[in-house]
DSSP file (Angstrom, degrees, kcal/mol; ACC not computed):
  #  RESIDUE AA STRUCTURE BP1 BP2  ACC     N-H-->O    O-->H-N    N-H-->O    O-->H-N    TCO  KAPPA ALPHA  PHI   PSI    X-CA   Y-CA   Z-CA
    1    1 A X              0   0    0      0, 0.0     2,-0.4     0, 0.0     5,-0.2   0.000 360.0 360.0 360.0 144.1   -2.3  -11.5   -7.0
    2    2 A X  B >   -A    5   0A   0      3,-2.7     3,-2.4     1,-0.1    10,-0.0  -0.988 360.0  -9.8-142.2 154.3   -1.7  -14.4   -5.1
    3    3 A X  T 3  S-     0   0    0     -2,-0.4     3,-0.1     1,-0.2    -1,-0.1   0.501 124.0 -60.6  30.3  23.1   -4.5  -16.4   -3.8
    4    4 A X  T 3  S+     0   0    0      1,-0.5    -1,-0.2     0, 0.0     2,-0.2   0.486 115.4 116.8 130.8  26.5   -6.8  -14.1   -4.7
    5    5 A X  B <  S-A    2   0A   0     -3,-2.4    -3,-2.7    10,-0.0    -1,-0.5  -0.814  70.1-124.5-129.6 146.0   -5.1  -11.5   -2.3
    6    6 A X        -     0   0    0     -5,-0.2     9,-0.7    -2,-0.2    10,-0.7  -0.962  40.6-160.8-124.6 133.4   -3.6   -8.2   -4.9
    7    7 A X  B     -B   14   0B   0     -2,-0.5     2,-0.4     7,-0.3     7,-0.2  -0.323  30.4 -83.5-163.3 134.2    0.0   -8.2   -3.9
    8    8 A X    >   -     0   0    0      5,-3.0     3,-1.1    -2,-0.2     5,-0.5  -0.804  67.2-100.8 -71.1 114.4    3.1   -5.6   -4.2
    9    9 A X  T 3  S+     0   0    0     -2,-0.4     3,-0.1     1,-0.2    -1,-0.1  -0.065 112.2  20.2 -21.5 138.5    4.2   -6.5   -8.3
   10   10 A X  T 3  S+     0   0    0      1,-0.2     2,-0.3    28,-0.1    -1,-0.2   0.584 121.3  84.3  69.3  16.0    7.6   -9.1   -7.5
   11   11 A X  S <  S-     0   0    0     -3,-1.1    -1,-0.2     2,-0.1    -4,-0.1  -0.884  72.6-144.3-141.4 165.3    6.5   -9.8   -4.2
   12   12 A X        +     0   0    0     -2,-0.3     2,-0.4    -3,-0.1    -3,-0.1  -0.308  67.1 120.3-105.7  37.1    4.2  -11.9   -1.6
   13   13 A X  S    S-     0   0    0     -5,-0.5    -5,-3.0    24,-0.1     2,-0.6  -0.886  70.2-123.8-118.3 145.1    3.6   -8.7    0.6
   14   14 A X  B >>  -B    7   0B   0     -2,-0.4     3,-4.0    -7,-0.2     4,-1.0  -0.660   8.5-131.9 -85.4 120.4   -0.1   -8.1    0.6
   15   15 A X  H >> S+     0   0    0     -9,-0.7     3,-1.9    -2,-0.6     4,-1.0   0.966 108.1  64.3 -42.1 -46.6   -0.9   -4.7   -0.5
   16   16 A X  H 3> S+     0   0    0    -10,-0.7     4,-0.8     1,-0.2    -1,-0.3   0.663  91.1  76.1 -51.0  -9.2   -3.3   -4.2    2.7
   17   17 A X  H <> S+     0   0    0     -3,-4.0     4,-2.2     2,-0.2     5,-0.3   0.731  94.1  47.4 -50.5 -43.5    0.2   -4.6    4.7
   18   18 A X  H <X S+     0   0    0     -3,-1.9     4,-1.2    -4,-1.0    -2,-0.2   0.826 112.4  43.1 -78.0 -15.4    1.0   -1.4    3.8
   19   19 A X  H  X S+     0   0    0     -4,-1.0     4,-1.5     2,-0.2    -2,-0.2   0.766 116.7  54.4 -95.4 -50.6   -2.4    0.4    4.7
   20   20 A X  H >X S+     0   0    0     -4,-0.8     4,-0.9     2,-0.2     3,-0.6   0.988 112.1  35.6 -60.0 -58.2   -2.4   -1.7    7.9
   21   21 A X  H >X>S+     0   0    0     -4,-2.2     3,-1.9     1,-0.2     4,-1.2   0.951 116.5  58.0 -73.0 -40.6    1.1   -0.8    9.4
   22   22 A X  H 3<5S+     0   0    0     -4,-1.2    -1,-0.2    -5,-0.3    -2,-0.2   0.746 115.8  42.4 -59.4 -37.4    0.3    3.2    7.7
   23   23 A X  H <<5S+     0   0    0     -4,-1.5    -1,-0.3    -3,-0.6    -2,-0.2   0.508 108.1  54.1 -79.3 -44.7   -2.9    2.8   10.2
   24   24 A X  H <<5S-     0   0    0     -3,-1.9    -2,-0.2    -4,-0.9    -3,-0.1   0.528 120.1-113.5 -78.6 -18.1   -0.9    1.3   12.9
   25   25 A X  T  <5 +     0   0    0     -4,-1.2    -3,-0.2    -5,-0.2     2,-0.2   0.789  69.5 141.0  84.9  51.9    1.5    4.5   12.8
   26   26 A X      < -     0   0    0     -5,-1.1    -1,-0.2     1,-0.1     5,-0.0  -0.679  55.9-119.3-110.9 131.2    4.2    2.9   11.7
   27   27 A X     >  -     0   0    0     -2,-0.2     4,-1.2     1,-0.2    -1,-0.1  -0.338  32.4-110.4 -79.1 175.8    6.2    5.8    8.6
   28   28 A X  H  > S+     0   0    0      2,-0.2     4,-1.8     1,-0.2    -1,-0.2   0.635 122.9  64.8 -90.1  -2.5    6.4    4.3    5.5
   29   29 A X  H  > S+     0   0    0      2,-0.2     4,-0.5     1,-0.1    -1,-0.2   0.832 102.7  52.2 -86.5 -13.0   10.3    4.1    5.9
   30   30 A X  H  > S+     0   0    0      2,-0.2     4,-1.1     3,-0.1    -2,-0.2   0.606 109.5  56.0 -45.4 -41.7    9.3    1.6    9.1
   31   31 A X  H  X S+     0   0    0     -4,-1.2     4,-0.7     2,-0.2     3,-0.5   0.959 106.8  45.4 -78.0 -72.2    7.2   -0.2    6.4
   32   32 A X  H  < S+     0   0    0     -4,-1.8     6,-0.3     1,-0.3    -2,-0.2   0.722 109.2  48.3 -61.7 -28.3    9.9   -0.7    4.2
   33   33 A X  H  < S+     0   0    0     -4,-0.5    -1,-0.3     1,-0.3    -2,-0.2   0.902 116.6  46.2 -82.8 -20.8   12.6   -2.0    6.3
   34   34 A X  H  < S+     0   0    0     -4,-1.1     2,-0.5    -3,-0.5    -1,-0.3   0.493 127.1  33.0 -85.7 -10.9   10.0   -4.6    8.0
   35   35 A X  S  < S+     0   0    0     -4,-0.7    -1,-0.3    -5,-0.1   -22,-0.0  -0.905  75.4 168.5-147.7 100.6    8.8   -5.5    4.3
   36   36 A X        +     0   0    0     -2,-0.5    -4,-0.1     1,-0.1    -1,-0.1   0.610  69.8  69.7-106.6   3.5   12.4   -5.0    1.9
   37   37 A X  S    S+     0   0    0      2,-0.1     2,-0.4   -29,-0.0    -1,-0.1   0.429  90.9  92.6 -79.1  -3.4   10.9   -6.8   -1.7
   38   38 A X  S    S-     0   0    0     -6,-0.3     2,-0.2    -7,-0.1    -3,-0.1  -0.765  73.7-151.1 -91.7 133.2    9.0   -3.5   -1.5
   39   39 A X     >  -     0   0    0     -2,-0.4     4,-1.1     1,-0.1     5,-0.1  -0.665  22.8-129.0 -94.5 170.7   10.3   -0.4   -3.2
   40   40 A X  H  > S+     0   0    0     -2,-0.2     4,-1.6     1,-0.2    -1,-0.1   0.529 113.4  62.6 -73.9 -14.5    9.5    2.9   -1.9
   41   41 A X  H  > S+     0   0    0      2,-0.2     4,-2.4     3,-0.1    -1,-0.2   0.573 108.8  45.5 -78.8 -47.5    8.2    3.9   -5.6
   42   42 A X  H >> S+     0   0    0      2,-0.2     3,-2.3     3,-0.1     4,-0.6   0.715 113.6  44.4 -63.5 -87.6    5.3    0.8   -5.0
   43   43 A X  H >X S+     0   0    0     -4,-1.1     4,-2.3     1,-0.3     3,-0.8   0.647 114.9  54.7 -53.0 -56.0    4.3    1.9   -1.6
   44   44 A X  H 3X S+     0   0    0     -4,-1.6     4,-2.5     1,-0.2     5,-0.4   0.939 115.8  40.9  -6.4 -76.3    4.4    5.8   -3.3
   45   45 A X  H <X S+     0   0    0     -4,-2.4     4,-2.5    -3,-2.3    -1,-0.2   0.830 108.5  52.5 -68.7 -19.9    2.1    4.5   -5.8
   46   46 A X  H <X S+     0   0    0     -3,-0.8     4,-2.0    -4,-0.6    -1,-0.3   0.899 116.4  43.8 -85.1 -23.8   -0.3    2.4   -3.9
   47   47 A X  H  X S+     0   0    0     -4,-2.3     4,-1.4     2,-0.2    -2,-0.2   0.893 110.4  51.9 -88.2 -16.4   -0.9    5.5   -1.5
   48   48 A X  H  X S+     0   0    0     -4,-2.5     4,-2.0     2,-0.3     5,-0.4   0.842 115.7  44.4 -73.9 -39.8   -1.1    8.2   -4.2
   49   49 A X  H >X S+     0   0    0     -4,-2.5     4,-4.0    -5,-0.4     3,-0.7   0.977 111.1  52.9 -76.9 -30.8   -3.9    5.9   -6.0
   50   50 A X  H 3X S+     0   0    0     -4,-2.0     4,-0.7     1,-0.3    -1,-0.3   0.744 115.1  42.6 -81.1 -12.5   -5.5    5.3   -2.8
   51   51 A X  H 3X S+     0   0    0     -4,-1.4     4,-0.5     2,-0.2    -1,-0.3   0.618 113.2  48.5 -48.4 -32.3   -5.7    9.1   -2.2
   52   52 A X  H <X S+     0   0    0     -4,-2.0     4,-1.4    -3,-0.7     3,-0.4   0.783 108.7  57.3-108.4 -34.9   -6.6    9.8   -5.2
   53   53 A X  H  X S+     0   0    0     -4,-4.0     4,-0.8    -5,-0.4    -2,-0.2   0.914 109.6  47.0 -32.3 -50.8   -9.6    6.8   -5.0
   54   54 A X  H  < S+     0   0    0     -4,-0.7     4,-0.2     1,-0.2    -1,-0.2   0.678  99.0  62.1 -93.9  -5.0  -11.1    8.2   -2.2
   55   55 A X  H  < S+     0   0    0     -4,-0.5     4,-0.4    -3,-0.4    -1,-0.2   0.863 105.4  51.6 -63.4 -42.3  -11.1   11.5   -3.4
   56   56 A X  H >< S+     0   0    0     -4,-1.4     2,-2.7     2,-0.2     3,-1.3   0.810 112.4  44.0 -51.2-122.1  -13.5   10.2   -6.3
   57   57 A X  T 3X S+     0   0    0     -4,-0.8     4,-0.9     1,-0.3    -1,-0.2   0.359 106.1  60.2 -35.2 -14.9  -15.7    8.6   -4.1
   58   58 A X  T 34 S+     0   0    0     -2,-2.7    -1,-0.3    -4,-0.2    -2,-0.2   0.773 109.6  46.6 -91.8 -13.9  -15.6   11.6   -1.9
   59   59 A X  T <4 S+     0   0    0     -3,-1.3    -2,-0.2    -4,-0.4    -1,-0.2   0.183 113.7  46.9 -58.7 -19.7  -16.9   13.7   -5.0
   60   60 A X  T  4        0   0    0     -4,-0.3    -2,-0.2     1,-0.1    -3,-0.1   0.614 360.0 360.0-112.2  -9.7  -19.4   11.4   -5.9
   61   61 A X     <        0   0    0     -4,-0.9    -1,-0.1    -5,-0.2    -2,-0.1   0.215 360.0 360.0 -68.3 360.0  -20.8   10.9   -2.6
């Protein structure tokens, strides 16, 4: 985290960067060259948990 903002591990790129440009329609290989401290193994994991998040909530709902 930095300022209170939760962060790609080794990096200052705000996870919500990736969710934003993924949103904007930008592919996630667009993502990475505009953001390069990120690996393609983070941005992997942060959308597989955020798939797999909303799937729970979509199950509890």
């Amino acid at each position: 985290m930095v300022s209170g903002t939760l962060v790609f591990r080794g990096t200052r790129v705000p996870v919500e960067a990736l969710i934003t440009n993924r949103e904007a329609g930008l592919t996630l290989d667009e993502f990475l060259e505009n953001f390069p401290t990120v690996t393609r193994e983070q941005a992997l994991q942060v959308l597989e948990f955020s798939k797999t998040t909303l799937q729970k909530l979509g199950k509890s709902a």
